[in-house]
N, C-alpha and C positions, 0 to 999 in steps of 0.2 A: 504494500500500500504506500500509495508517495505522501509527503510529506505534507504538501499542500490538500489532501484530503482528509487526512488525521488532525491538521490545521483548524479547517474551515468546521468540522463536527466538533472538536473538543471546544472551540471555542462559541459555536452555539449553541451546546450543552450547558458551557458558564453564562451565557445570554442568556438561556431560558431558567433554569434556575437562579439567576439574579432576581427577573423581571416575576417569579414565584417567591422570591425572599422578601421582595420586596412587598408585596401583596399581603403575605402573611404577617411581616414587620409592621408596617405602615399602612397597612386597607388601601393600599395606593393600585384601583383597577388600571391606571395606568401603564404603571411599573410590571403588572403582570401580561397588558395587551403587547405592548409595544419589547418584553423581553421573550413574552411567546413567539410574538411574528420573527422577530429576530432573528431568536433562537432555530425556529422551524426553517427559514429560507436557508440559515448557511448551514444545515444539516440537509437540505435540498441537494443544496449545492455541492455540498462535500461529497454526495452521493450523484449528483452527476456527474462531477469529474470522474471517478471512479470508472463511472460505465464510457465516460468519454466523451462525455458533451462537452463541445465547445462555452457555451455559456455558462457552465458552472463556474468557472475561475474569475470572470468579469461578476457575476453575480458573487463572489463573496469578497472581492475586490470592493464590489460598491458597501453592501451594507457593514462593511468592520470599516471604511474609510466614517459613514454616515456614524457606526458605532461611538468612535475615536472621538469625531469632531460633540458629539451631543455629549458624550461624558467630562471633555475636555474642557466644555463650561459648565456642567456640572461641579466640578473639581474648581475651577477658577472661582465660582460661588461660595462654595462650603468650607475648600480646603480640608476636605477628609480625604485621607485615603482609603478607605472604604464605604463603598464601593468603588464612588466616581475611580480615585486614583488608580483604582487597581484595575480596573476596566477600559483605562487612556492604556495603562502600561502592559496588559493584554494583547490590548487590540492593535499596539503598534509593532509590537512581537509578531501576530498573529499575519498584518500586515505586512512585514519585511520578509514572513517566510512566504506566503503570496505570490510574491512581487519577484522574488530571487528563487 
């Protein structure tokens, strides 16, 4: 299995289960709609690359670039690192293995 497919699930595994912690932390349906969609598309995606779709890699290119930038004000707000922090430093990992 390549790298960028173990990538793209693991880290929308930690999307989705954020976007559930957060739910259950904070009653925030938000936090649970928007880390499910997440979560679901780059585990799409990590599973289309897999079988070899051209579109997976572009698709989990977009939404961990989308991930990075909404937590990375997230974190500029709060200054925790948990989640926000840990979610910019994720997703830019996540990102680099992607891209390289």
């Amino acid at each position: 299995m390549e790298l960028a497919v173990i990538v793209s699930i693991a880290y929308g595994i930690m999307a989705g289960l954020g976007g559930v912690l957060g739910y259950v932390k904070a009653s925030s349906q938000t936090s649970l709609i928007s880390g499910s969609l997440s979560g679901i598309l780059l585990v799409i995606s990590g599973i289309a690359q897999q079988q070899g779709a051209t579109w997976g890699s572009p698709l989990a290119i977009g939404v961990t670039s989308i991930l990075i930038v909404v937590f990375a004000i997230r974190f500029a707000k709060t200054r925790k690192l948990m989640p926000a922090g840990m979610m910019v430093i994720a997703g830019i990992l996540a990102l680099a293995s992607l891209l390289f």
